[in-house]
LOPA-496739 format. One record per atom (N, C-alpha, C): residue number from 0; atom name; x negated, y, z negated. Coordinates in pm, 1 decimal. Atoms other than C-alpha are relative to their C-alpha. Layout:
i=NUM at=CA x=X y=Y z=Z
...
//
This chain:
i=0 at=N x=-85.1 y=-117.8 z=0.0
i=0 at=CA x=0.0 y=0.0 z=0.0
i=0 at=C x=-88.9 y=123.0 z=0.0
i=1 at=N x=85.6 y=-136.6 z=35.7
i=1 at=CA x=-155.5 y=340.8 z=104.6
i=1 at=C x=35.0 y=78.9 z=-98.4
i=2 at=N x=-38.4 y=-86.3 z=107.9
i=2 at=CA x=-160.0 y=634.9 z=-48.6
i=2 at=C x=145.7 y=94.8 z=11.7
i=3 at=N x=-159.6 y=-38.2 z=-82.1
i=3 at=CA x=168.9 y=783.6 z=137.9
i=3 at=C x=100.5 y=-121.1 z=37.0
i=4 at=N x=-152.1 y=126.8 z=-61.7
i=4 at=CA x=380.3 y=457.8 z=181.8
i=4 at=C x=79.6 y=8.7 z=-78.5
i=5 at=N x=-129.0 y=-7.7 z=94.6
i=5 at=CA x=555.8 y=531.7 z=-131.7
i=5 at=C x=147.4 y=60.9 z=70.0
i=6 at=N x=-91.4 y=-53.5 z=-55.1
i=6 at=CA x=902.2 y=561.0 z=-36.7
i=6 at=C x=64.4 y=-9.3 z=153.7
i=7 at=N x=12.5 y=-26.3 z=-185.0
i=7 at=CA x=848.1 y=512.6 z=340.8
i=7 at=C x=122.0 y=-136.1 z=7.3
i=8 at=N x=-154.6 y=107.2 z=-41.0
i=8 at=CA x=1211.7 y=343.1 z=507.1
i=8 at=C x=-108.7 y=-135.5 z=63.4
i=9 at=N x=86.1 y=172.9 z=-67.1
i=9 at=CA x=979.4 y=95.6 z=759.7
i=9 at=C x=3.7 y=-86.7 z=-104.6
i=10 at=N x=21.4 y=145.4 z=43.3
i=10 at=CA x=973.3 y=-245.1 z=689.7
i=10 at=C x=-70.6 y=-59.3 z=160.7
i=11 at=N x=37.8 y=61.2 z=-104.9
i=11 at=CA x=707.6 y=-371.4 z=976.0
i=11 at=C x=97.7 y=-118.7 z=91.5
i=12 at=N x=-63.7 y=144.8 z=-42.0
i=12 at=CA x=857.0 y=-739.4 z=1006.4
i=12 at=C x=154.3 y=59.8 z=74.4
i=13 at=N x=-167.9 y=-80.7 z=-91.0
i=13 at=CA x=1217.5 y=-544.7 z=1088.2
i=13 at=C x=-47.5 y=64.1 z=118.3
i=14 at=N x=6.9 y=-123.9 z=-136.1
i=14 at=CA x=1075.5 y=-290.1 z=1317.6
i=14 at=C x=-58.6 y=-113.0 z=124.5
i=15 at=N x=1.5 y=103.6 z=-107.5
i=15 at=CA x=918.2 y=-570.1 z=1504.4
i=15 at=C x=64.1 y=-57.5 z=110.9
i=16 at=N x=-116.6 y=61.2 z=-31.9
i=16 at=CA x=1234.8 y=-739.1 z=1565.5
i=16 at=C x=68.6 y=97.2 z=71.1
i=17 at=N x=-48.2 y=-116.6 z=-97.2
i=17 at=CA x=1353.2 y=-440.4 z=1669.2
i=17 at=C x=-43.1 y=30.1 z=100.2
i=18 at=N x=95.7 y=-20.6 z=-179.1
i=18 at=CA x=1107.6 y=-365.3 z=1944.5
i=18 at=C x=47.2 y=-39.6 z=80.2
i=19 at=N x=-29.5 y=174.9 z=-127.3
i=19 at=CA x=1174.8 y=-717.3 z=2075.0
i=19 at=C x=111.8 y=43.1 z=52.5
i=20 at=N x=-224.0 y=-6.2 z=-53.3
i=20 at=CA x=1610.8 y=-646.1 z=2060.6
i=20 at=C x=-33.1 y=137.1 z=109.4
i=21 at=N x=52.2 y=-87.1 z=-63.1
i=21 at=CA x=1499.6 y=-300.2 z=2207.3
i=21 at=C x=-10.7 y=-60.1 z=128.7
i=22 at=N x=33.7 y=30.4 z=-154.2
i=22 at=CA x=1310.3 y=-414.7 z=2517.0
i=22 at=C x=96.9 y=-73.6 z=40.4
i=23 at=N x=-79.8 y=68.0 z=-59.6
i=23 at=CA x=1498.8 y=-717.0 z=2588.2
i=23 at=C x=147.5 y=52.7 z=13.4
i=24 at=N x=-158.1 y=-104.3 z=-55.1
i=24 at=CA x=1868.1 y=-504.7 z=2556.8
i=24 at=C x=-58.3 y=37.6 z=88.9
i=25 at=N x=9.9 y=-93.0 z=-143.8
i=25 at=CA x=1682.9 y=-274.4 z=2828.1
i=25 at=C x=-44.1 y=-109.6 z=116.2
i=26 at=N x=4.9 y=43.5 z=-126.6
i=26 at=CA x=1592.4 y=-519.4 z=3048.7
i=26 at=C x=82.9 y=-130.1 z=33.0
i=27 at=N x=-94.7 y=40.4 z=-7.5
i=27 at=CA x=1895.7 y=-705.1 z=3018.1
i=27 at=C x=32.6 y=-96.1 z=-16.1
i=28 at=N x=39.1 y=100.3 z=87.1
i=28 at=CA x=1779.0 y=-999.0 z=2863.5
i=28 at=C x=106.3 y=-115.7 z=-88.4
i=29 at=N x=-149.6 y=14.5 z=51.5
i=29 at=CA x=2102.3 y=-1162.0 z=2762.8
i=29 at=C x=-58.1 y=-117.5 z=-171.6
i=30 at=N x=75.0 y=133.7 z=124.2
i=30 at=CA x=1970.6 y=-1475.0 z=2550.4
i=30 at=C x=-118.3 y=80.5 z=-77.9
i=31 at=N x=69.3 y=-31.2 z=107.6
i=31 at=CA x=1702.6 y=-1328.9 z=2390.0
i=31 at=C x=19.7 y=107.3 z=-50.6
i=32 at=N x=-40.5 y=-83.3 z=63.5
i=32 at=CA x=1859.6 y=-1026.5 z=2298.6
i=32 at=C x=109.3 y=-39.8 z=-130.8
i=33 at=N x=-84.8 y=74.7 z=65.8
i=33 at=CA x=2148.7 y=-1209.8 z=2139.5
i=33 at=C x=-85.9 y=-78.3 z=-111.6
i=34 at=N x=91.9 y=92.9 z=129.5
i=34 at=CA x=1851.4 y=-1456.7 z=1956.9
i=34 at=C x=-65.0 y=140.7 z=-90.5
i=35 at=N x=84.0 y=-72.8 z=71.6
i=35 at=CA x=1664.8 y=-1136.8 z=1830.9
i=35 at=C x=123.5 y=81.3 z=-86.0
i=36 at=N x=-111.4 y=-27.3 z=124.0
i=36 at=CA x=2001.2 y=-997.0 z=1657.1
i=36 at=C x=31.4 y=-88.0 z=-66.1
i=37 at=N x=58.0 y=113.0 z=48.9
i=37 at=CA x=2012.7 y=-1314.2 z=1514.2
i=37 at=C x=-80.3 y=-1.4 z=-103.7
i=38 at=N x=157.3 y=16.3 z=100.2
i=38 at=CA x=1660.1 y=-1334.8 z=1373.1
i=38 at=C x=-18.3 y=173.6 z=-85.5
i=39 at=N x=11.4 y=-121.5 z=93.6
i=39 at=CA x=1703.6 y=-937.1 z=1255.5
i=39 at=C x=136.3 y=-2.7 z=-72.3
i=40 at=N x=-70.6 y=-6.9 z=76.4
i=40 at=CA x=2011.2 y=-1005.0 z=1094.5
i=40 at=C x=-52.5 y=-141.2 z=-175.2
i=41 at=N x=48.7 y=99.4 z=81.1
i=41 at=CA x=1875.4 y=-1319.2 z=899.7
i=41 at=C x=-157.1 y=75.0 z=-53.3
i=42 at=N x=115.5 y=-50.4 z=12.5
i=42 at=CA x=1529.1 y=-1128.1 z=862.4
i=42 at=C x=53.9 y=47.7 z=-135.1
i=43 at=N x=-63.9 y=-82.5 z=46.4
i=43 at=CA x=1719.0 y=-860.4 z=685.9
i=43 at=C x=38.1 y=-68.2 z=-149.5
i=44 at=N x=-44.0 y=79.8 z=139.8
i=44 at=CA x=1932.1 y=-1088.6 z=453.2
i=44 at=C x=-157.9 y=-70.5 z=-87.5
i=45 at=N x=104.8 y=38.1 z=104.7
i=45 at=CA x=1606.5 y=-1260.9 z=334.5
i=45 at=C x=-67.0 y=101.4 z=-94.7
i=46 at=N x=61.8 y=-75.4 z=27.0
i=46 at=CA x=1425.6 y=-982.1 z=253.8
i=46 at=C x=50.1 y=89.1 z=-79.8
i=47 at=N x=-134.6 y=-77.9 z=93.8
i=47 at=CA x=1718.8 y=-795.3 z=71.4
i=47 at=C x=19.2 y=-103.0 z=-88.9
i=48 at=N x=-61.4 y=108.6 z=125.2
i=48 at=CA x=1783.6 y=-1142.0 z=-133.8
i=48 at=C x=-149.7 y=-17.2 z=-81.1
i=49 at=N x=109.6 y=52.5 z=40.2
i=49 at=CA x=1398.5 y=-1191.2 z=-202.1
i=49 at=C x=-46.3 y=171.5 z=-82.2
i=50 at=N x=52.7 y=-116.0 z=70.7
i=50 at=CA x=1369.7 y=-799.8 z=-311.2
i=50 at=C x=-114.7 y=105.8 z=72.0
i=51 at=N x=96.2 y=-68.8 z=-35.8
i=51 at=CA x=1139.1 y=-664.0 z=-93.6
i=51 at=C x=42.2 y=63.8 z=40.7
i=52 at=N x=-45.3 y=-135.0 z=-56.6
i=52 at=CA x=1341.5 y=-420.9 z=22.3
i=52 at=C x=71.4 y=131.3 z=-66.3
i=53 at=N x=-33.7 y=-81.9 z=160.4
i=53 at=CA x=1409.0 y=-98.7 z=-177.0
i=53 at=C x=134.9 y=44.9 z=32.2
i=54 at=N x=-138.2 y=-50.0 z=-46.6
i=54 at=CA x=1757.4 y=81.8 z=-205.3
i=54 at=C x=13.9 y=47.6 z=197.9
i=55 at=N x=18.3 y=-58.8 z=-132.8
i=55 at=CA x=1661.3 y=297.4 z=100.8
i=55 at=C x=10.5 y=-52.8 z=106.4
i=56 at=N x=19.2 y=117.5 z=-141.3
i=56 at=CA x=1553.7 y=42.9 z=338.3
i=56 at=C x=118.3 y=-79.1 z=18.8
i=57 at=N x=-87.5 y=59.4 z=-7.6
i=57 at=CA x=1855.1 y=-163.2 z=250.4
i=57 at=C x=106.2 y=99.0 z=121.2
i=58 at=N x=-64.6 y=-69.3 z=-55.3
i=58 at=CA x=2071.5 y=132.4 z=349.1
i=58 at=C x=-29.1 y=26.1 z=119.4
i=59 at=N x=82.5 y=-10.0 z=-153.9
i=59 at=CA x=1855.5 y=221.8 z=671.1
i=59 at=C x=43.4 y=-102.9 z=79.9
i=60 at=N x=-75.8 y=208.2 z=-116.9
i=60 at=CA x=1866.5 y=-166.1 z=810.0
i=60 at=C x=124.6 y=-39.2 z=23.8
i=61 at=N x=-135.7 y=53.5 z=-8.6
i=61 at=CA x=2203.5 y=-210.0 z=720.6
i=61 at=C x=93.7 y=77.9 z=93.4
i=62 at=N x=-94.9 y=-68.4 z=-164.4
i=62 at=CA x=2331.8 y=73.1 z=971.4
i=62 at=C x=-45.4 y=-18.9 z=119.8
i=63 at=N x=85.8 y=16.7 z=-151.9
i=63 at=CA x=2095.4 y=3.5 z=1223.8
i=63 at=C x=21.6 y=-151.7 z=22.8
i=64 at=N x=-64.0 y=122.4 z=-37.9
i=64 at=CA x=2228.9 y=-350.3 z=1213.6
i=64 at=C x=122.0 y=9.1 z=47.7
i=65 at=N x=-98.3 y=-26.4 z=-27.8
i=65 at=CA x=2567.3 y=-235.1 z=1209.0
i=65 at=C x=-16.4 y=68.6 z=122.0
i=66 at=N x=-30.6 y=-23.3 z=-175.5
i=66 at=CA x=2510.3 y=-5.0 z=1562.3
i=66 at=C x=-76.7 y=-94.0 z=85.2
i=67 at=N x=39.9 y=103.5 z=-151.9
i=67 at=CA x=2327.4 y=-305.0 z=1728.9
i=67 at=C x=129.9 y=-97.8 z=22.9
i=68 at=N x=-68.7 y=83.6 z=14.9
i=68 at=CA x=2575.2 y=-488.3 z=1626.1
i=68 at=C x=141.6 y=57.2 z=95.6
i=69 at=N x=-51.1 y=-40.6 z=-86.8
i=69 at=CA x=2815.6 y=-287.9 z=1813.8
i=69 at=C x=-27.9 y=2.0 z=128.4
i=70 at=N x=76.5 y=13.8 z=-175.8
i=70 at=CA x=2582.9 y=-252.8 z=2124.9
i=70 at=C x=10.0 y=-129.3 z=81.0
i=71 at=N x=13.7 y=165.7 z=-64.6
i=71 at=CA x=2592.8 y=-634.0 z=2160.1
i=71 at=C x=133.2 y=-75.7 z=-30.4
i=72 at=N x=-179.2 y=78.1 z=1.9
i=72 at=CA x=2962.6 y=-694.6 z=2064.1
i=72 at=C x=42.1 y=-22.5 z=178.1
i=73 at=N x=-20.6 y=39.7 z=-94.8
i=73 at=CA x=3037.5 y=-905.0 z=2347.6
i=73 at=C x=-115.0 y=-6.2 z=124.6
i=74 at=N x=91.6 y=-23.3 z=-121.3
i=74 at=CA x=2702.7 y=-911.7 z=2529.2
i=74 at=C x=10.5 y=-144.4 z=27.3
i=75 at=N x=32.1 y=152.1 z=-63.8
i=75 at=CA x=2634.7 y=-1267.2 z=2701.8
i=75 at=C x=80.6 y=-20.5 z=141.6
i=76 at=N x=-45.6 y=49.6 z=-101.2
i=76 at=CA x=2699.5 y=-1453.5 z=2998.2
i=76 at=C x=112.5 y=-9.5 z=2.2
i=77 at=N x=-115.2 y=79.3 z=-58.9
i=77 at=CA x=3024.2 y=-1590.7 z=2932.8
i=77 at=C x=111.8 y=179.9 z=36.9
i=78 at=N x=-74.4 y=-192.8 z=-16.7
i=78 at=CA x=3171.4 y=-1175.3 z=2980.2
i=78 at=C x=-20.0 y=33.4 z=158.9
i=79 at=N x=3.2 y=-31.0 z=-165.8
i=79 at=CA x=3045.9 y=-1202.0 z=3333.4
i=79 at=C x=152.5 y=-9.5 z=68.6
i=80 at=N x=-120.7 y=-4.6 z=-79.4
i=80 at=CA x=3297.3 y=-1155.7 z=3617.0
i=80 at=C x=1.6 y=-111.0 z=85.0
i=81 at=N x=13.2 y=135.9 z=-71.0
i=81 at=CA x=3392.6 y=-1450.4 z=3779.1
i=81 at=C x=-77.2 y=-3.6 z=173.4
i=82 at=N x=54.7 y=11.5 z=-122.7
i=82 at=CA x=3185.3 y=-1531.3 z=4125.9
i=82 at=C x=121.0 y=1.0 z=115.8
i=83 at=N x=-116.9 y=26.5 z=-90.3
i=83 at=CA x=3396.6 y=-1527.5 z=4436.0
i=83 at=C x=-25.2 y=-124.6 z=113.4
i=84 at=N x=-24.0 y=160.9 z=-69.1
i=84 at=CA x=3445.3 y=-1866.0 z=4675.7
i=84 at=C x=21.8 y=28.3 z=106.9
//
């Protein structure tokens, strides 16, 4: 812990995960966007049940879960439009 991290929202291991959901949402990534909300929602819960995360961060992660979580309501294949014959 430096001498300025006191206090600081980041949590590396989250922001990570985030990158990943990040890129892959932009490049349209269907499956692994879907797996990386996933792995940052389960990230999240561990890390909130194990304590390593302080009030702040809780609050931070937990909205920024909540608008991915919106962004990807309904993302995947099966939402495609049917092919035509």
């Amino acid at each position: 812990m430096g001498l300025f991290d006191f206090g600081k929202k980041e949590c590396k291991p989250l922001e990570a995960v985030l990158f990943s959901l990040q890129m892959n949402m932009s490049n349209n990534y269907k499956d692994a966007t879907i797996s990386d909300m996933n792995k940052l929602e389960t990230l999240y819960e561990t890390l909130r049940k194990s304590g390593e995360l302080n009030e702040k961060q809780m609050i931070y992660y937990a909205g920024i879960i909540d608008e991915w979580r919106e962004k990807t309501k309904g993302f995947g294949y099966k939402n495609l439009a049917p092919t035509r014959k």
